[in-house]
C-alpha positions in Angstrom: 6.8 18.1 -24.4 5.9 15.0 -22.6 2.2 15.3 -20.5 2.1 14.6 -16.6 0.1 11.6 -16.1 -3.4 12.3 -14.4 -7.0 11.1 -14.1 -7.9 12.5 -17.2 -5.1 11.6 -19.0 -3.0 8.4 -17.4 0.5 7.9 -19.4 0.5 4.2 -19.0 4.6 4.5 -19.6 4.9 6.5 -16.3 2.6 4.2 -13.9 4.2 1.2 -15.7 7.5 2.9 -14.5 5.9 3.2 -10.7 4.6 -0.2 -10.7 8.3 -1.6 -11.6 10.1 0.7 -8.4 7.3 -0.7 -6.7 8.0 -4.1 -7.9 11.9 -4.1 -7.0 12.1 -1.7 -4.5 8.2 -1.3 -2.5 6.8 -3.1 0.7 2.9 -3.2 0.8 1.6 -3.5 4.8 -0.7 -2.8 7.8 0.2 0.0 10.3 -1.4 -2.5 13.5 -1.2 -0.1 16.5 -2.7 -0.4 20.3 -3.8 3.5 21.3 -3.3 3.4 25.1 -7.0 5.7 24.8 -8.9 3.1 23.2 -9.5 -0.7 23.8 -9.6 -1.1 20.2 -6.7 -1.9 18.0 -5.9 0.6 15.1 -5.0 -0.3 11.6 -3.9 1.7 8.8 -2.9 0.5 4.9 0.6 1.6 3.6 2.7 1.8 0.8 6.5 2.3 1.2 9.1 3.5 -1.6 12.8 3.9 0.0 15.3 4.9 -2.1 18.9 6.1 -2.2 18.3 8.9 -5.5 16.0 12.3 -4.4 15.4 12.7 -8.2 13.8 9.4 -8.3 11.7 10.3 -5.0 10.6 12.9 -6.6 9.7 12.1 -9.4 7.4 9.2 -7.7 6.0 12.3 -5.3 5.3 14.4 -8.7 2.9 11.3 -10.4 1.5 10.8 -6.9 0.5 14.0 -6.6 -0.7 14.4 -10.1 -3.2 12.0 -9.1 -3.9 13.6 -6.1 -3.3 10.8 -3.8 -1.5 12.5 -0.6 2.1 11.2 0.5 4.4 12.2 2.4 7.9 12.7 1.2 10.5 12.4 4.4 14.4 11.9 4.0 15.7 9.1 6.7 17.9 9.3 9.0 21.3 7.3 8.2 22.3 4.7 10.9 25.5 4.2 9.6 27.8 6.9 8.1 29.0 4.5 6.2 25.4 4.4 4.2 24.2 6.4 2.0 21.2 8.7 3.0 17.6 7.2 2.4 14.5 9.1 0.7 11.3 7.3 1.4 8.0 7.8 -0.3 4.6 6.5 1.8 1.2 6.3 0.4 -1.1 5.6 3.9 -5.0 5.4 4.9 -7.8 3.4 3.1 -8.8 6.4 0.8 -5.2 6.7 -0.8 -5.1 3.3 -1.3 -8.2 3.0 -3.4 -6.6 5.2 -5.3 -3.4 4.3 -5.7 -3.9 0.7 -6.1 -6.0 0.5 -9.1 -3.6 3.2 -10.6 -0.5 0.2 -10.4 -2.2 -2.5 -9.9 -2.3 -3.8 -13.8 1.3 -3.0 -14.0 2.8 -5.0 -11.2 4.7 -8.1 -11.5 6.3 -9.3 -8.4 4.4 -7.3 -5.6 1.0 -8.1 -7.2 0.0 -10.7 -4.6 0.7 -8.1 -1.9 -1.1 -5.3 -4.0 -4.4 -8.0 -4.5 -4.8 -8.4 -1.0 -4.0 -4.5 0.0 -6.5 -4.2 -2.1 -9.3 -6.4 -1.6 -8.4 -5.3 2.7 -9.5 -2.1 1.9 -12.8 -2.6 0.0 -13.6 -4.8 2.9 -12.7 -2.3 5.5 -14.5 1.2 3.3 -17.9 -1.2 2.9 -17.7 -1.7 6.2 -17.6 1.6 7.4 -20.3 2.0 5.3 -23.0 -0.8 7.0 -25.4 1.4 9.2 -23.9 -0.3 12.4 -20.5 -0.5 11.0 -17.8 2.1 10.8 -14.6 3.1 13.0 -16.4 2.2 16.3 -17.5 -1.2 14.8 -14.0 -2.3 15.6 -11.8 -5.4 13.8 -13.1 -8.9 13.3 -9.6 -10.2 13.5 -9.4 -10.7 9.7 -7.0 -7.8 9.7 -4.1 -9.2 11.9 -4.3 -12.3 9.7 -4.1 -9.6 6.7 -1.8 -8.5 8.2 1.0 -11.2 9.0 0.2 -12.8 5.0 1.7 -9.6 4.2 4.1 -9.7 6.2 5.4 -13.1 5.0 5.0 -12.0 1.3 7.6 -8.9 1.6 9.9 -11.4 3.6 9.3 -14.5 1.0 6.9 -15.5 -1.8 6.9 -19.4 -1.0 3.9 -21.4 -2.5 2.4 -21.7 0.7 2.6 -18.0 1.4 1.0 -16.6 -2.2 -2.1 -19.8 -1.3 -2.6 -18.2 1.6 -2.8 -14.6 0.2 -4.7 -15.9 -2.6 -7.1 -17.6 0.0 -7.3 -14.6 2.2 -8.1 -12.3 -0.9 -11.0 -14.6 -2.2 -12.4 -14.6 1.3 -12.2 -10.9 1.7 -13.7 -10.2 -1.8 -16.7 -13.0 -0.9 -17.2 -11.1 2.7 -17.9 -7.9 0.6 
């Protein structure tokens, strides 16, 4: 009988599984919202699965949850009949993320660019709540919206210019902390 993959006992075969529907299938980016109640903008990390199989969602919610990262599991609405239905898989919020990222991280191939930066963002972001004048009221020092559209270009395209610039970014956030 095969073991669920946890903290205590990580099966290397089923995050290496994650990291590749993460690879073909994932999009790594920055919930950047303006709250009408608040001057300040708000930004939140994310991970997105989508898929077309429920089995497969499930199965990604099942080691997610075994590592006791939250999620949420939604089904999509169709747009066209004519597709088929959606299942999408989200991973959001700094804490998650520093625990979800490390979990993939050595496994990912295409996305790791993405994942580097994600990751790096949200050490920045947790040491900076951290500072004694820093936290949530501290606000942004625009490094996120730059964050933010690097990412952006790296789901869309991985030219050479785009991974220098995420490479760049990622060095600069890791020298900040």
């Amino acid at each position: 009988m095969q073991q669920s993959p946890s903290a205590d006992n990580p099966q290397p075969s089923a995050l290496a599984w994650l990291a590749g529907l993460a690879d073909g299938e994932g999009c790594f980016g920055l919930n950047v919202q303006k709250r009408r109640d608040r001057e300040r903008l708000q930004v939140t990390p994310r991970f997105s699965l989508v898929n077309t199989s429920s089995r497969t969602i499930e199965y990604v919610d099942w080691i997610l949850a075994d590592f006791r990262i939250g999620h949420l599991v939604k089904k999509r609405k169709r747009h066209n009949p004519r597709h088929r239905q959606q299942w999408v898989v989200e991973v959001i919020g700094y804490k998650r993320m520093e625990k979800f990222l490390p979990l993939v991280l050595p496994f990912l191939v295409t996305k790791r660019y993405q994942a580097e930066l994600m990751y790096a963002f949200v050490k920045y972001r947790l040491e900076c709540w951290q500072q004694p004048n820093g936290g949530r009221s501290a606000g942004y020092d625009g490094m996120e919206l730059e964050v933010h559209e690097v990412l952006k270009a790296l789901n869309h395209s991985e030219g050479s210019e785009t991974i220098d610039a995420a490479t760049r970014l990622t060095r600069s956030l890791e020298w900040v902390r």
